[in-house]
N, C-alpha and C positions, 0 to 999 in steps of 0.2 A: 504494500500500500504506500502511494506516494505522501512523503510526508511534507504540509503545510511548508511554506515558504517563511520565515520569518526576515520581518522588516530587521534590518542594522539598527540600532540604539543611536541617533543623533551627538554630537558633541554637546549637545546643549539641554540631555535629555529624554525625556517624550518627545513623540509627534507631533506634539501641543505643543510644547516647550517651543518644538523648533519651527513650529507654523507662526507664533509668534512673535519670535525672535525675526524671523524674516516680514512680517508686517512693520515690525516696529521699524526695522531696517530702510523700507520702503518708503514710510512715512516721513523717515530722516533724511532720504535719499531725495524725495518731494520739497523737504523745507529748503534744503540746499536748492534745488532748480527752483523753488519761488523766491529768495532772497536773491538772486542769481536774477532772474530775470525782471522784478517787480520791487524789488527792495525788500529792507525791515520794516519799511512803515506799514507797506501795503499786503505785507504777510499776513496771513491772517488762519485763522484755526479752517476756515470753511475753505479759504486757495487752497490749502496745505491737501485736507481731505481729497480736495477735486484732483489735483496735481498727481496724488498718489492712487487715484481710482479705487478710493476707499470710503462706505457709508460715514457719518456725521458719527454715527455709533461707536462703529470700530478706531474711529479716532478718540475718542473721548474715554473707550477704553484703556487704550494703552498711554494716554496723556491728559490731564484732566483740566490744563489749563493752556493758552499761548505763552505763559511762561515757562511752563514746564515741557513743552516741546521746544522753545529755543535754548533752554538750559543741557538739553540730551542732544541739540541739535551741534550746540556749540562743543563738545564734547566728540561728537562724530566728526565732524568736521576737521577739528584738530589732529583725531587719528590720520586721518586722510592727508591732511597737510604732513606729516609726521614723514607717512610713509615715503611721498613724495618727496621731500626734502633729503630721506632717506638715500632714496634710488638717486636723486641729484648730485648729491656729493660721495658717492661712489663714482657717478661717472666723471664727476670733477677733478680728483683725487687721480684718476686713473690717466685721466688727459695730464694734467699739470706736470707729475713725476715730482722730482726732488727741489731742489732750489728753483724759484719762480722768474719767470721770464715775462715779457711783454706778450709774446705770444701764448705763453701758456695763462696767462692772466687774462688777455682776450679769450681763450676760451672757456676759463671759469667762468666770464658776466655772459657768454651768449646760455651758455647751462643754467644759471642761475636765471638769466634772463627768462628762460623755458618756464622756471620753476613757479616764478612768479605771474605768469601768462594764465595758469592754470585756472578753471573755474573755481576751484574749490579757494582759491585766493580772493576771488571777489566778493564771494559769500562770507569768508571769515570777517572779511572787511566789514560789509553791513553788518556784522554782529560788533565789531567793536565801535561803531557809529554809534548801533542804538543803546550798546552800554555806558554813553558818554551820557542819556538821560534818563538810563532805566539802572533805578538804583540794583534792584534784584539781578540783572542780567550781566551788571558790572560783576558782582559779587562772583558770578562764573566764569564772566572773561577773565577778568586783572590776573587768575591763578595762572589759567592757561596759555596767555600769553606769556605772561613771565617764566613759564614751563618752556614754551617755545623756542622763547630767546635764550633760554640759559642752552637749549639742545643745540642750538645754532653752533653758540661759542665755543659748545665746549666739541662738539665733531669736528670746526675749525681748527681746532687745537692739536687732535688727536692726529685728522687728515694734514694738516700743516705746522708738525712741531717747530718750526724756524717761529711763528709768530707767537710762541711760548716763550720763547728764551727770553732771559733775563733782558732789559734794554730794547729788544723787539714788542715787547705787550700793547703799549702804550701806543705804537704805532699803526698792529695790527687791531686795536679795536677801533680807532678812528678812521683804519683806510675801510676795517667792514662796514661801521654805520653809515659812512661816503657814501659809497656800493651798497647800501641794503636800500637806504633809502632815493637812491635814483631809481635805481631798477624797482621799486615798489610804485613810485611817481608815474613812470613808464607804464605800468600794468594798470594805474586807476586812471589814465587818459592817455591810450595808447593812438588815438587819432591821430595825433598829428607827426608818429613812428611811422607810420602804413606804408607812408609811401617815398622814394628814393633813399639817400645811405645817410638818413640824421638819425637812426637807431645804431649804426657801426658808425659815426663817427662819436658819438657819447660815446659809445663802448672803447674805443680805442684812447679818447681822452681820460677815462676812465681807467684805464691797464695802463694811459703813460703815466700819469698821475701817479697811481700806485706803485708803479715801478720806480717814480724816482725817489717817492719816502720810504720805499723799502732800502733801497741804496742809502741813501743819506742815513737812516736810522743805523743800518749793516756796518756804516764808516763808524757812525759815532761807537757804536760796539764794538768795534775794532781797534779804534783808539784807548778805549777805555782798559780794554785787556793786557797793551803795552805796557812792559814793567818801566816805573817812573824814572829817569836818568838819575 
C-alpha cells in the first residue's frame, strides 16, 4: 500500500506559520512599492492592502495599525539594504585590490553609485522623511540607521584596512561622508545625471579628490614614522 506523501516541515514551522510568514512578506514587499512610488505621506493602510492584492482583513490581521506596518516595514527594508550593501562591497573590494588608485577609486563610486540607484534606497528614504515628524516612526528609524552606518564603517575598514591605520582614520571618514553623501544626492535627483558624462565627470572628480587626501594624508604618515634627527 502506497504510503501518504508527507509535506517537508517549513523553516518557519507549520503550513500556517509559513502561509503567513509569506503574507506578511508581501504586504512589506507592497509598502516598499507604495512608499517607492507614492511617498510616506500618501501610504496608507488601504494603498498598502490594494498594492499587495490582499483583503482590508488580512491586513489588519497581521498589522493593526499604519504605524505598525511602517515600523516592520522599516525593519524589512533595512534587511534588504543590508544585503545589498552587502553584495556591493564584495564586488568593491574585489575591483579595488590593495592600495587604492584613481582608477580603482572610480570604480568603487560607479558600484557604490549602483548601490544607491537601488529602489529599496528611495523607500528607506521616505521613511526617514517621515521620521523627521513622526515621533513613533523616529523611534524605529534613528536605531536603524545608526545600525547602518556603523555597518558601512566598519566593512570599510575590514575591506580597506589602509583607512584604519593610525593617521589614515580621520581622512578616511571624511573622504567617505564626501562620497556617501554625493552619491546619495545623485540617487534622490538623478535627472539631471540621465543624460551625457556629468555623472562620470562627479565621479572622476570625486576619485581625484580622494586620491589626492589619501596621498597627502599617506605623506603626513610617512613623515610622522621618520625617526627624529
Amino acid at each position: 500500500m502506497q504510503q501518504p506523501v508527507r509535506r517537508k516541515r517549513s523553516e518557519h514551522g507549520s503550513w500556517q506559520a509559513e502561509k503567513s510568514h509569506l503574507m506578511r512578506t508581501q504586504i512589506l514587499d507592497a509598502t516598499m512599492q507604495c512608499l517607492i512610488g507614492i511617498g510616506y505621506t500618501q501610504t496608507t493602510t488601504e494603498k498598502i492592502a490594494k498594492q499587495a492584492g490582499v483583503s482590508r482583513g488580512a491586513m489588519t490581521h497581521h498589522f493593526k495599525s499604519r504605524a505598525e506596518v511602517f515600523a516592520a516595514a522599516a525593519e524589512h527594508i533595512t534587511d534588504i539594504r543590508v544585503r545589498e550593501y552587502d553584495a556591493a562591497i564584495r564586488e568593491v573590494s574585489r575591483r579595488a585590490g590593495g592600495q587604492p588608485t584613481q582608477e580603482s577609486m572610480l570604480e568603487t563610486l560607479k558600484v557604490l553609485q549602483d548601490y544607491f540607484m537601488k529602489p529599496s534606497f528611495l523607500a528607506f528614504h521616505e521613511l526617514v522623511r517621515g521620521a523627521r515628524t513622526d515621533a513613533e516612526l523616529h523611534a524605529v528609524m534613528a536605531p536603524l540607521e545608526q545600525s547602518l552606518d556603523e555597518r558601512i564603517s566598519k566593512s570599510i575598514e575590514v575591506h580597506f584596512p589602509i583607512w584604519a591605520e593610525a593617521g589614515m582614520r580621520e581622512t578616511g571618514e571624511g573622504l567617505r561622508d564626501l562620497i556617501m553623501h554625493a552619491l546619495r544626492g545623485v540617487a534622490l535627483d538623478p535627472s539631471s545625471y540621465l543624460h551625457g558624462d556629468r555623472l562620470h565627470r562627479l565621479h572622476e572628480l570625486l576619485a581625484k579628490t580622494a586620491m589626492a587626501e589619501y596621498m597627502e594624508a599617506y605623506k603626513r604618515k610617512v613623515e610622522l614614522q621618520q625617526p627624529a634627527n
